[in-house]
Backbone of each chain as nested JSON, in Angstrom:
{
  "chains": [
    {"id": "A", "residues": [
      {"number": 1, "name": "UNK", "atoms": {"N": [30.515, -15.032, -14.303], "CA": [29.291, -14.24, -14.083], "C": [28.075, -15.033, -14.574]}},
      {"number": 2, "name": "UNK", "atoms": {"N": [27.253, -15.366, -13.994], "CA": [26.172, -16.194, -14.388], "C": [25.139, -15.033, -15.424]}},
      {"number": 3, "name": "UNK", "atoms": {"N": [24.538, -16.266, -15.832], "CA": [23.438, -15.361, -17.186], "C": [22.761, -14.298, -16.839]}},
      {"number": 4, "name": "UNK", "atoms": {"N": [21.862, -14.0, -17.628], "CA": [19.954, -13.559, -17.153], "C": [19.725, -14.318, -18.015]}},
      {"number": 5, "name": "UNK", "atoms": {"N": [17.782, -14.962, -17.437], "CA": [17.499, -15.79, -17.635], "C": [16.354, -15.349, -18.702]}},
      {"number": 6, "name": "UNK", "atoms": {"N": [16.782, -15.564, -20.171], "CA": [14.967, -15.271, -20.725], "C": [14.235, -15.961, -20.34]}},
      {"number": 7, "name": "UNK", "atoms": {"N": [12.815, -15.202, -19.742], "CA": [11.563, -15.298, -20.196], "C": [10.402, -15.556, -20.971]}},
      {"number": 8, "name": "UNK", "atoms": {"N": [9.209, -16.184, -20.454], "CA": [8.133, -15.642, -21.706], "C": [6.876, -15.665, -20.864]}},
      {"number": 9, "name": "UNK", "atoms": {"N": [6.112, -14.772, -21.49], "CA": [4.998, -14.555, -21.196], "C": [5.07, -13.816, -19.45]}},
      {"number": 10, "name": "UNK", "atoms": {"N": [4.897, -12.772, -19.582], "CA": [5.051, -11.958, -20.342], "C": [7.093, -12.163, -20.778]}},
      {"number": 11, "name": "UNK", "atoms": {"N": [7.531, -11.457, -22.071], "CA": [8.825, -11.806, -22.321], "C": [9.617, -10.844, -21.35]}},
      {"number": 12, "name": "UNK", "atoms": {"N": [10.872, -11.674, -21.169], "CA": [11.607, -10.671, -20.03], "C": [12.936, -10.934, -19.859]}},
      {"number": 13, "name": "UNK", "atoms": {"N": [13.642, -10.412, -19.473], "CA": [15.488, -10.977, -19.319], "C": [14.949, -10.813, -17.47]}},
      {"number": 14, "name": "UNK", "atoms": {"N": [15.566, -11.884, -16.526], "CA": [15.725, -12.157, -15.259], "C": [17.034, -12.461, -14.631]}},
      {"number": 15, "name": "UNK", "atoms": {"N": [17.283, -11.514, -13.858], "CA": [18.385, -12.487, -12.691], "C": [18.408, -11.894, -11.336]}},
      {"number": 16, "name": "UNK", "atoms": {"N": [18.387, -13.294, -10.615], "CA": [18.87, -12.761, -9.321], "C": [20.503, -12.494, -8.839]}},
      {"number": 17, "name": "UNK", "atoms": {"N": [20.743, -11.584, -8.166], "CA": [21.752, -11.616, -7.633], "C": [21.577, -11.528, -5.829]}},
      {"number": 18, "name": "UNK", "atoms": {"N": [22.869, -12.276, -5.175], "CA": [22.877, -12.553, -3.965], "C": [24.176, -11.798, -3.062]}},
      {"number": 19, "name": "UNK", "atoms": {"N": [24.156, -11.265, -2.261], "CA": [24.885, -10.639, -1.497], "C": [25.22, -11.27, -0.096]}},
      {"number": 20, "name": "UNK", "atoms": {"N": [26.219, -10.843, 0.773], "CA": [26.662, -11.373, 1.604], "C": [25.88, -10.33, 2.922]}},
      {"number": 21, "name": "UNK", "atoms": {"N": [25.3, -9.237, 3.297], "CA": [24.938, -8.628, 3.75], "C": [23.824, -7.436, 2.959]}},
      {"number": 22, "name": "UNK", "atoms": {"N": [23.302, -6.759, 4.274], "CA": [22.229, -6.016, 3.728], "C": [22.978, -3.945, 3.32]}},
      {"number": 23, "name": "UNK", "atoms": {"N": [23.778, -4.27, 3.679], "CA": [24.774, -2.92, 3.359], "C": [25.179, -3.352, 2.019]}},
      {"number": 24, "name": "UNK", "atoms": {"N": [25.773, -4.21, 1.539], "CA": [26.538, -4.524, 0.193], "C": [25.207, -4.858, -0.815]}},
      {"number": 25, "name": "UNK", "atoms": {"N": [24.184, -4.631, 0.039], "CA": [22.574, -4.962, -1.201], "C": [22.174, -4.235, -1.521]}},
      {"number": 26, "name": "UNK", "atoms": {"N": [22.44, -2.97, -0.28], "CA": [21.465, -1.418, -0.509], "C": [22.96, -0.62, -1.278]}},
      {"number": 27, "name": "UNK", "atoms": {"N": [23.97, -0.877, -1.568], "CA": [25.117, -0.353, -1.909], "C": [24.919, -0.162, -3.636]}},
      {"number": 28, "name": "UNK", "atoms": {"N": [24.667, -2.145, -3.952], "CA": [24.285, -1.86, -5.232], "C": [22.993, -1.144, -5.584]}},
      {"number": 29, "name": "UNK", "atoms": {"N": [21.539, -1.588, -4.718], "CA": [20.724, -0.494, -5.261], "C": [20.906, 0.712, -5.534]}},
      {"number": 30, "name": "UNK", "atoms": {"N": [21.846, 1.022, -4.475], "CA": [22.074, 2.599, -4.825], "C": [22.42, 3.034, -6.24]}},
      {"number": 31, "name": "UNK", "atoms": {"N": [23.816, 2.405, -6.783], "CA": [24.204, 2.48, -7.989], "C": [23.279, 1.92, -9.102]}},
      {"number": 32, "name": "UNK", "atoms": {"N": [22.35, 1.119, -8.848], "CA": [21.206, 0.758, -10.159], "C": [20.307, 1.804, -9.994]}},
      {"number": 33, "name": "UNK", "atoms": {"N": [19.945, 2.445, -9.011], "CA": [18.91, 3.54, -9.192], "C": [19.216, 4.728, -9.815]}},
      {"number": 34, "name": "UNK", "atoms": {"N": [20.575, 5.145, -9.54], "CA": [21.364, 6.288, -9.89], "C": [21.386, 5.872, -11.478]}},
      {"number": 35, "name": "UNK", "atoms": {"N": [21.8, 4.751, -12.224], "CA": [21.602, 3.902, -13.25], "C": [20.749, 4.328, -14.125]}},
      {"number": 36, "name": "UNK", "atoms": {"N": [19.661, 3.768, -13.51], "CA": [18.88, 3.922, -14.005], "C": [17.92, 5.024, -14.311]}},
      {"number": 37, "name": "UNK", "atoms": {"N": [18.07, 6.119, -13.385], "CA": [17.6, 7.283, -13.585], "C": [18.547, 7.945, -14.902]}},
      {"number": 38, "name": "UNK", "atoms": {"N": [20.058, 7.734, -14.871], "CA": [20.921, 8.58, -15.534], "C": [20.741, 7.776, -16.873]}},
      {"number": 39, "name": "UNK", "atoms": {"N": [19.987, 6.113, -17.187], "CA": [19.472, 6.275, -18.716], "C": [17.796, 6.124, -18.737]}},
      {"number": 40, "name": "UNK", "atoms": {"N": [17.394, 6.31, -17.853], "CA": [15.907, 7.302, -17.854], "C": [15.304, 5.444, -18.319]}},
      {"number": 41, "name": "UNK", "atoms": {"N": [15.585, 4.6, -17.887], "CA": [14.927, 2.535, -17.81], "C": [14.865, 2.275, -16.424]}},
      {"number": 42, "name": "UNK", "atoms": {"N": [13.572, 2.004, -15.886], "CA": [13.147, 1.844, -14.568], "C": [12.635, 0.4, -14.786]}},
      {"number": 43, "name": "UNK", "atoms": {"N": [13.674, -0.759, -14.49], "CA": [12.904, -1.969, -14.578], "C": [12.321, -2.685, -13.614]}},
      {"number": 44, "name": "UNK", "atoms": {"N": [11.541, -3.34, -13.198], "CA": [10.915, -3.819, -12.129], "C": [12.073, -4.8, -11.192]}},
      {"number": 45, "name": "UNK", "atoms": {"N": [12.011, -4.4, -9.88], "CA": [13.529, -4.966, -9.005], "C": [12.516, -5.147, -7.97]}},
      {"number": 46, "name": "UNK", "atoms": {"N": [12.769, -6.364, -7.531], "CA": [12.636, -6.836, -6.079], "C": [13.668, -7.348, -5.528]}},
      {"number": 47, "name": "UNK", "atoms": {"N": [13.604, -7.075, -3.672], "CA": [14.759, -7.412, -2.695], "C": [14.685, -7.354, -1.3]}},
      {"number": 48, "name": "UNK", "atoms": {"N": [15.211, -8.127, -1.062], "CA": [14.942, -8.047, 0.257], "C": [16.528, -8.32, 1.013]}},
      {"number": 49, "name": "UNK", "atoms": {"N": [16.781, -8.859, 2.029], "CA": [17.865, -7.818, 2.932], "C": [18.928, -8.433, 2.096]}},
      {"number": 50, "name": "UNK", "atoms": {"N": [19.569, -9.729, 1.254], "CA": [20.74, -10.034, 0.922], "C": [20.298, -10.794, -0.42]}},
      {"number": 51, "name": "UNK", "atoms": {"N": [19.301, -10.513, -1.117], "CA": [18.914, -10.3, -2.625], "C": [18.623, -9.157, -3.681]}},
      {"number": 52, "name": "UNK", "atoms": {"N": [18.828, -9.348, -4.644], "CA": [17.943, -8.334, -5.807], "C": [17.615, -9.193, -6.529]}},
      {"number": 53, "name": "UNK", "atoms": {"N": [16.287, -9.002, -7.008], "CA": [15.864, -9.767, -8.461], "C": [15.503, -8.66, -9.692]}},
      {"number": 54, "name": "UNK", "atoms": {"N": [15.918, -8.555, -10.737], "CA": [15.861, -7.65, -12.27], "C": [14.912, -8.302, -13.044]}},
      {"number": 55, "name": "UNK", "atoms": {"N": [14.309, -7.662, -13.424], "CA": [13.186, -7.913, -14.314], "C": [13.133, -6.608, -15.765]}},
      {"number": 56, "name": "UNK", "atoms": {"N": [13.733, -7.324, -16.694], "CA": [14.022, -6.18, -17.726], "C": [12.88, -6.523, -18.884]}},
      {"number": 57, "name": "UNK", "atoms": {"N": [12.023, -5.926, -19.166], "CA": [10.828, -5.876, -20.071], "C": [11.469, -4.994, -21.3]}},
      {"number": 58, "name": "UNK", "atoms": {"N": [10.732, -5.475, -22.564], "CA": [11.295, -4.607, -23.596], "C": [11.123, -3.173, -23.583]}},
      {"number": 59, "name": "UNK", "atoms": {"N": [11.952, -2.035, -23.96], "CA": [11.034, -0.853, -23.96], "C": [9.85, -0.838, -24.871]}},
      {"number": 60, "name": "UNK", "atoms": {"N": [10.12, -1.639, -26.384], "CA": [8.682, -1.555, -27.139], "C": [7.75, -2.319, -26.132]}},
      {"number": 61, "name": "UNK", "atoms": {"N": [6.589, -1.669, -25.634], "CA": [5.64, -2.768, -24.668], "C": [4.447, -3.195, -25.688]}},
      {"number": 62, "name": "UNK", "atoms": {"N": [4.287, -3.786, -26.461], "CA": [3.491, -4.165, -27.319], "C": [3.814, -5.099, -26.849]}},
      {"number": 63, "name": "UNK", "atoms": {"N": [2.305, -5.765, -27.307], "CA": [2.583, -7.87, -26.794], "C": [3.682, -8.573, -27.965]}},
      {"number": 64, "name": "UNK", "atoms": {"N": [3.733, -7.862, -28.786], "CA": [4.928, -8.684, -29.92], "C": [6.207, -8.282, -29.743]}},
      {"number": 65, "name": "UNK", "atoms": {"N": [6.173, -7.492, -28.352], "CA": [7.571, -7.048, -28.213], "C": [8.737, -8.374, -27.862]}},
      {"number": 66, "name": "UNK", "atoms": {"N": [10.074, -7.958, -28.209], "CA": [10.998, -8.81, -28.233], "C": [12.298, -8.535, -27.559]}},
      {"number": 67, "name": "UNK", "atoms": {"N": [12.889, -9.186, -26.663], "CA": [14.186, -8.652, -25.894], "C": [14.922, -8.907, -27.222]}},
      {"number": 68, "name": "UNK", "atoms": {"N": [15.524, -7.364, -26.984], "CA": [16.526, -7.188, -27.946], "C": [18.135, -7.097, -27.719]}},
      {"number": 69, "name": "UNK", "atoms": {"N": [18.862, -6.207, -28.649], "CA": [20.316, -6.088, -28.031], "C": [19.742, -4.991, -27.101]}},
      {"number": 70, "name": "UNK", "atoms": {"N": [19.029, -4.07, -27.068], "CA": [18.715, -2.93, -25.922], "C": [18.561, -3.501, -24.835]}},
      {"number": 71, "name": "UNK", "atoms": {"N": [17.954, -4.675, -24.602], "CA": [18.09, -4.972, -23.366], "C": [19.344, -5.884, -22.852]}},
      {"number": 72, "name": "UNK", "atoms": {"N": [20.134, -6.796, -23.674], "CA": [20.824, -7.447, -22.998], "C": [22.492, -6.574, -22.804]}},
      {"number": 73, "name": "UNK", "atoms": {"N": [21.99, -4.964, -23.427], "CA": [22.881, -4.23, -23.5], "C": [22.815, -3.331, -21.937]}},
      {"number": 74, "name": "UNK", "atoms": {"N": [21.291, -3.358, -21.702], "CA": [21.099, -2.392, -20.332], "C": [21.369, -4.034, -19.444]}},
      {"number": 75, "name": "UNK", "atoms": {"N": [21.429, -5.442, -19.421], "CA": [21.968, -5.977, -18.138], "C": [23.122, -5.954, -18.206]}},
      {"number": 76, "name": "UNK", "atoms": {"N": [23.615, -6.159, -19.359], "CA": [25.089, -5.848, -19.234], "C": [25.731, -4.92, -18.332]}},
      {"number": 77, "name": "UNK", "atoms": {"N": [25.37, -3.759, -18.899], "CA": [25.852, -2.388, -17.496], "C": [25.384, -2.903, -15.992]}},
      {"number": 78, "name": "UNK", "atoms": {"N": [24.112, -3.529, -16.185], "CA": [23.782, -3.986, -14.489], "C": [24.961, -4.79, -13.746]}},
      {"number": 79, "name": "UNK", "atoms": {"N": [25.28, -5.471, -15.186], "CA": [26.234, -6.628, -14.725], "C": [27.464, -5.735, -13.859]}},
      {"number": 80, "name": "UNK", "atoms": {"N": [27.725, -5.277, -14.839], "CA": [29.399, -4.033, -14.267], "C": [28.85, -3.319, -12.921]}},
      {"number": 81, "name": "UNK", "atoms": {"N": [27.923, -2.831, -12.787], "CA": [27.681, -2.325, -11.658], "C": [27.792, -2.941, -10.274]}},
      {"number": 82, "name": "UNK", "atoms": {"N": [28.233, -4.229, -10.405], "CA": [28.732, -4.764, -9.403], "C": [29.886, -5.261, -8.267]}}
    ]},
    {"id": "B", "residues": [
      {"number": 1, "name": "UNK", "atoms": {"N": [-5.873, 7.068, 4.377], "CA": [-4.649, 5.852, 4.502], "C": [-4.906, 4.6, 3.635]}},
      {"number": 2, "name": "UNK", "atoms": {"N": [-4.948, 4.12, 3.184], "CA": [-5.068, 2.578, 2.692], "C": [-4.342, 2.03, 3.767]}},
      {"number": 3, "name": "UNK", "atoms": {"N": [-5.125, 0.346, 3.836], "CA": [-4.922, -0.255, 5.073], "C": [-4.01, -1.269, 4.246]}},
      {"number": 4, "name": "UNK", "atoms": {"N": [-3.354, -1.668, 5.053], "CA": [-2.088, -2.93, 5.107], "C": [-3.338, -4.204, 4.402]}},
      {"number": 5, "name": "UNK", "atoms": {"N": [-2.944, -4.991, 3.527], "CA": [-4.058, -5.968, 3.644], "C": [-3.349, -7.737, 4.211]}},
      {"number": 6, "name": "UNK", "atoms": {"N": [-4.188, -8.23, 4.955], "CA": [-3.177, -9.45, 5.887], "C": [-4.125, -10.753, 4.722]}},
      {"number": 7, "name": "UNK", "atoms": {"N": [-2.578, -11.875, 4.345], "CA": [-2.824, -12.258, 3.444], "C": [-2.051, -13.747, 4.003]}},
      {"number": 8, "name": "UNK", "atoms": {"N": [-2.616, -14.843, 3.769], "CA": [-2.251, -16.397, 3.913], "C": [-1.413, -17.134, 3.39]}},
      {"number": 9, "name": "UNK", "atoms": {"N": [-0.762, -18.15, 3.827], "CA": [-0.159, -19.002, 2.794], "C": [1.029, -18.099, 2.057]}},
      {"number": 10, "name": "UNK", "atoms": {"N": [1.803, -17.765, 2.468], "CA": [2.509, -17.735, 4.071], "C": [1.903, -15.901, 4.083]}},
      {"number": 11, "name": "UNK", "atoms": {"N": [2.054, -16.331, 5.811], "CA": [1.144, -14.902, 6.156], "C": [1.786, -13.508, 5.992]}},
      {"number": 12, "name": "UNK", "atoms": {"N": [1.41, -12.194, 5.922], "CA": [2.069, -11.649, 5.854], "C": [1.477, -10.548, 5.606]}},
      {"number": 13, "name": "UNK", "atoms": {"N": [1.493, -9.527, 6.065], "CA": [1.079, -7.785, 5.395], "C": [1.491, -7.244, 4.298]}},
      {"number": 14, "name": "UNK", "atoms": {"N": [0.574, -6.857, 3.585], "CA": [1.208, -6.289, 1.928], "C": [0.253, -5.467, 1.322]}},
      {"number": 15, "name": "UNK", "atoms": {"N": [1.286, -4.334, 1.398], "CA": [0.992, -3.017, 0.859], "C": [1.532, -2.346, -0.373]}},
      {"number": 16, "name": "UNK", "atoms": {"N": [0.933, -1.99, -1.385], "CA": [1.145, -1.301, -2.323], "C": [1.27, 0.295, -2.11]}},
      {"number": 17, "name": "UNK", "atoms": {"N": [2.173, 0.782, -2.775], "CA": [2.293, 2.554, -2.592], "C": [2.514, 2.745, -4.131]}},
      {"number": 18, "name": "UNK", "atoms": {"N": [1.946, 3.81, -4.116], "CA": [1.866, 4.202, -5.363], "C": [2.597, 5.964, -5.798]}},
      {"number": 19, "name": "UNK", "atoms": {"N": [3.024, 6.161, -6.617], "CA": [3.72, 7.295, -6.581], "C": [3.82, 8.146, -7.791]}},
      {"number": 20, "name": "UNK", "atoms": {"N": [3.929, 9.673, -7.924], "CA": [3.774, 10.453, -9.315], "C": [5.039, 9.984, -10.259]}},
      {"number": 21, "name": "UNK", "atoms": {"N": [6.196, 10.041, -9.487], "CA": [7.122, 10.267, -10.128], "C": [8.36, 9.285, -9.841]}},
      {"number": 22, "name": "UNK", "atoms": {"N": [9.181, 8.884, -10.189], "CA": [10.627, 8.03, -10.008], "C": [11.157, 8.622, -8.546]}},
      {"number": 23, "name": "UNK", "atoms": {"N": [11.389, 9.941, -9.02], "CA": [12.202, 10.683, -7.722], "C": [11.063, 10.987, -6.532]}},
      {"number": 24, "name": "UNK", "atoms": {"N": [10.093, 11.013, -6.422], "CA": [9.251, 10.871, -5.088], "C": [9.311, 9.079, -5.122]}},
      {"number": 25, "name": "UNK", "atoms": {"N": [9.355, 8.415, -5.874], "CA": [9.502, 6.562, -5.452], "C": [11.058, 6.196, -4.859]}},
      {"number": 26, "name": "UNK", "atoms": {"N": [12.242, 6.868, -4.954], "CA": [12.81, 6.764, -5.061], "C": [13.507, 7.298, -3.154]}},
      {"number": 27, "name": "UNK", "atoms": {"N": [12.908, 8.681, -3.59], "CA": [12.822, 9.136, -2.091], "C": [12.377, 8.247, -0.693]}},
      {"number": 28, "name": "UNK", "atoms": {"N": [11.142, 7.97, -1.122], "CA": [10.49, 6.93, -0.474], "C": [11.162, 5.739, 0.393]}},
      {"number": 29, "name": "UNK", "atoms": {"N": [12.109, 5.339, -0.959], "CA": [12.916, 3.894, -0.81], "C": [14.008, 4.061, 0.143]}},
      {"number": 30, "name": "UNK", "atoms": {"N": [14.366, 5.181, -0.487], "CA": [15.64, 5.705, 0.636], "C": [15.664, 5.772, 1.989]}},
      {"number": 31, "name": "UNK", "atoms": {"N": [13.988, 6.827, 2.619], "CA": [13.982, 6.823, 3.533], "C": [13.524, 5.522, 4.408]}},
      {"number": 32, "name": "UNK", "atoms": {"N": [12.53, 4.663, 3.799], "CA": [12.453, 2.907, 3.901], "C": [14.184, 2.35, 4.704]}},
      {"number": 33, "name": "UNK", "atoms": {"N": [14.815, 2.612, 3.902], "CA": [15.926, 2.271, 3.927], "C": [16.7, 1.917, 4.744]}},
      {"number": 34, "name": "UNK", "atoms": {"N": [16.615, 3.487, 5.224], "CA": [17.314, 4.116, 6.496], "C": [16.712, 3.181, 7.891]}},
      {"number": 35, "name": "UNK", "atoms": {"N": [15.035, 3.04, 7.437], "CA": [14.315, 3.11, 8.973], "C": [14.826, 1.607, 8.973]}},
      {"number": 36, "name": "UNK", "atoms": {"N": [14.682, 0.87, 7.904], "CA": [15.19, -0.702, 8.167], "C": [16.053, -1.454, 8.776]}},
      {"number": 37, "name": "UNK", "atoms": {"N": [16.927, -0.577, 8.292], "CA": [18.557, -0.639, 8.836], "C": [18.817, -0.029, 9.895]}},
      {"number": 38, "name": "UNK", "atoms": {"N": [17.696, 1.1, 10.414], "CA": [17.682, 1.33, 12.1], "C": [17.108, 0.438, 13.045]}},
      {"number": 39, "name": "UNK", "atoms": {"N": [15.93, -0.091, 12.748], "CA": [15.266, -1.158, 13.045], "C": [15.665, -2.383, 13.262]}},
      {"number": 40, "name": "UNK", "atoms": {"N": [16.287, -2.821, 12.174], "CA": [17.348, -4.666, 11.68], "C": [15.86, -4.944, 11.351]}},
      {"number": 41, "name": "UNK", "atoms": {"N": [15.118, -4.563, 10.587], "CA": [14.458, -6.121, 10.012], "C": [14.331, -5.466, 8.76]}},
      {"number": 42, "name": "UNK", "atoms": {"N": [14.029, -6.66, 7.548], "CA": [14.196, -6.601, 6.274], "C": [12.906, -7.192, 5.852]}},
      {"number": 43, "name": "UNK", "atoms": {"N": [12.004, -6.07, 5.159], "CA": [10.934, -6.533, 4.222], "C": [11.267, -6.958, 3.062]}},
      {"number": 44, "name": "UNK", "atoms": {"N": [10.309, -7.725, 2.456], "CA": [10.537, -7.991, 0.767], "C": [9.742, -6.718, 0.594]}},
      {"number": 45, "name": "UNK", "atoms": {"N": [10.664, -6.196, -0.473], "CA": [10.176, -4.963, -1.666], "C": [10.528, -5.337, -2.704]}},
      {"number": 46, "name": "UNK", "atoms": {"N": [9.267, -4.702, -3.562], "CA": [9.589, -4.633, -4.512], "C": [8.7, -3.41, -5.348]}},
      {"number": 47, "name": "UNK", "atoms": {"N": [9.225, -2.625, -6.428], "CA": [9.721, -1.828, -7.297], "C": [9.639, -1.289, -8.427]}},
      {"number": 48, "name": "UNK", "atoms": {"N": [8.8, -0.246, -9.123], "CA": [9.4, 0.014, -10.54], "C": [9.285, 1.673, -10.399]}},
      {"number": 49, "name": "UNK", "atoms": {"N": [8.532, 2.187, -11.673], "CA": [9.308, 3.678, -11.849], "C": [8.358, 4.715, -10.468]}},
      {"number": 50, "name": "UNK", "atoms": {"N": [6.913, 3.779, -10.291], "CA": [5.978, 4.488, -9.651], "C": [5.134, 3.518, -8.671]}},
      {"number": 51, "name": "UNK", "atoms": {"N": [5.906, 2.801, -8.375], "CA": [5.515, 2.14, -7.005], "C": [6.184, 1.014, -6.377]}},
      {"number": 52, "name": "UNK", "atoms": {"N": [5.827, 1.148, -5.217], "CA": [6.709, 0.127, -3.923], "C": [5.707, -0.861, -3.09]}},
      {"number": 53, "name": "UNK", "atoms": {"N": [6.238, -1.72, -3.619], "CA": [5.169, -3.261, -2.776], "C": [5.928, -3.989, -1.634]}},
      {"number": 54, "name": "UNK", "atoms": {"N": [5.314, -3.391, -0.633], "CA": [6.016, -4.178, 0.844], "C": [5.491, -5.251, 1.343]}},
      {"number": 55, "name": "UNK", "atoms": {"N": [6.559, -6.678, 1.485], "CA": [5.631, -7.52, 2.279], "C": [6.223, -7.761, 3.758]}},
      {"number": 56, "name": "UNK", "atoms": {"N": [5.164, -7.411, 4.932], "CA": [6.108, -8.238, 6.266], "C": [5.793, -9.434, 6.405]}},
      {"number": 57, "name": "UNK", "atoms": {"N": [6.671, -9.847, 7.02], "CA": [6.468, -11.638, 7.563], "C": [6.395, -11.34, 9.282]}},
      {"number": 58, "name": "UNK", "atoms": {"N": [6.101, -11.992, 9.81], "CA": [6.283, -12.674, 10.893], "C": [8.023, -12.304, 11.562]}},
      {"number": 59, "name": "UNK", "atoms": {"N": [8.424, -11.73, 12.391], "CA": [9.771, -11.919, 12.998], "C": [9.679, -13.672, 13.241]}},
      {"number": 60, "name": "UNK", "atoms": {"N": [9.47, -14.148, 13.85], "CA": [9.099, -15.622, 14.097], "C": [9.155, -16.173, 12.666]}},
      {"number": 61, "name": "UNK", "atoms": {"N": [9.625, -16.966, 12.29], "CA": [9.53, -17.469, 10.928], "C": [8.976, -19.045, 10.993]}},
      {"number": 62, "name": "UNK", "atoms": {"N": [8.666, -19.437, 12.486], "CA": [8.516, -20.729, 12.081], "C": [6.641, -20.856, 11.621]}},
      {"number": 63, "name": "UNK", "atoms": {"N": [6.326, -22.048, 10.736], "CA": [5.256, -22.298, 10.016], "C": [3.982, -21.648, 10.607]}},
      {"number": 64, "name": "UNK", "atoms": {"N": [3.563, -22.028, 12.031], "CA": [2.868, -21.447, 12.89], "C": [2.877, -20.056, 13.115]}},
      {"number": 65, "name": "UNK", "atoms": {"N": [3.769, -19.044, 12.842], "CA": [4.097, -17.531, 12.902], "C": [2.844, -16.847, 12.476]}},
      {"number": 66, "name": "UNK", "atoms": {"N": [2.419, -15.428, 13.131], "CA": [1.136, -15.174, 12.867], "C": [1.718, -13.474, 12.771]}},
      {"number": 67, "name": "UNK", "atoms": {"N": [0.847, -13.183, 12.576], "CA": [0.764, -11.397, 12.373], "C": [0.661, -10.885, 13.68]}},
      {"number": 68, "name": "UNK", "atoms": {"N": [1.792, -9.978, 14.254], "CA": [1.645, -9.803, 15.493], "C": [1.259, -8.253, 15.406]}},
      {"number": 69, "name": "UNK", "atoms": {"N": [0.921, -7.649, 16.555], "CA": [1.028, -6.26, 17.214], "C": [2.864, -5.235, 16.49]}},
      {"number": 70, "name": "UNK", "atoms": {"N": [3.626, -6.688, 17.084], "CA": [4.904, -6.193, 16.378], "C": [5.07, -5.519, 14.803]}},
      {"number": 71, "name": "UNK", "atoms": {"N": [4.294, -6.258, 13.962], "CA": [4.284, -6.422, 12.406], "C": [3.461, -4.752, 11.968]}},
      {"number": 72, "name": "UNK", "atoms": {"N": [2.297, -5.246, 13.063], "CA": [1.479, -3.48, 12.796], "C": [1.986, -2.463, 13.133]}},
      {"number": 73, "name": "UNK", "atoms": {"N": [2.544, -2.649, 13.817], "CA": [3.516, -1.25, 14.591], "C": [4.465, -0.812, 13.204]}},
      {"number": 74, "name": "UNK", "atoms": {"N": [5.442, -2.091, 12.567], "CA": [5.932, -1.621, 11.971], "C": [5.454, -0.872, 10.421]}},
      {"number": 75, "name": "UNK", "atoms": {"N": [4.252, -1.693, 10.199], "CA": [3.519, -1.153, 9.481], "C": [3.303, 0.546, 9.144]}},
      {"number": 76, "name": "UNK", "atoms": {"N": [2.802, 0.718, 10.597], "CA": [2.537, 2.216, 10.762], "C": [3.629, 3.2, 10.479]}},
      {"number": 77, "name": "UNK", "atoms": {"N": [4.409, 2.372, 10.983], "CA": [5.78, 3.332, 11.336], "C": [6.152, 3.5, 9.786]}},
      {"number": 78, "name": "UNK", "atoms": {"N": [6.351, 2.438, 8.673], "CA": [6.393, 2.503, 7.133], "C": [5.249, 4.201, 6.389]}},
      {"number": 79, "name": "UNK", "atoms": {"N": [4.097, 3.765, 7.078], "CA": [3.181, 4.853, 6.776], "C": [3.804, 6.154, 7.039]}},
      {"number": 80, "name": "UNK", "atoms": {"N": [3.784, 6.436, 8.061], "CA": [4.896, 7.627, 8.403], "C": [5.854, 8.057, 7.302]}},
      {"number": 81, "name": "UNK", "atoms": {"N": [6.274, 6.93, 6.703], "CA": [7.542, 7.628, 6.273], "C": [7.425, 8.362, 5.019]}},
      {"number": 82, "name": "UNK", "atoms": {"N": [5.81, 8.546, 4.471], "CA": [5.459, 8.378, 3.224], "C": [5.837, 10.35, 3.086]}}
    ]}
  ]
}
């Protein structure tokens, strides 16, 4: 399973993931939205027909904020969701 | 309405939507979704708790590709779905 990639400026955990079709792309969105509503973390996702890109920002949003275990704990689950 | 705004290097229509809530953004995406995958073409989107950023390209992808009649149509048809 490949990483996420820290960030800086602004700080951030990143990864893309790649799919073989646009059904198996909107399949996982489905399950990250459902996700993410059911732990109430809406992180910034872009995609288009056989990508997603994750963009996980700290929840503290202060500029001294710091990816923590909270976040490499919410890609983790992203990770499984696949 | 807010208008589509047409943008260079590489060309393309891009619209911001903006939204109250997760579950009206969410709705949104879904029905996006549907029309895409009725259609076959795939915008870049992208995403967070309260808004959706669409870009079209060109069906034509080669360098020369311009903003057609085609691109606005689909445009509109996105508007609709709001």
């Amino acid at each position: 399973m490949d990483k996420w990639n820290l960030k800086k400026r602004p700080v951030c955990l990143e990864k893309r993931f790649e799919f073989e079709s646009y059904t198996i792309t909107r399949d996982f969105l489905d399950r990250l939205g459902d996700y993410c509503e059911k732990v109430k973390r809406y992180p910034d996702i872009s995609f288009g027909k056989t990508y997603v890109n994750i963009t996980l920002r700290p929840e503290d949003d202060s500029t001294e904020a710091k990816i923590t275990s909270s976040e490499h704990q919410f890609a983790e689950e992203i990770d499984r969701l696949l």
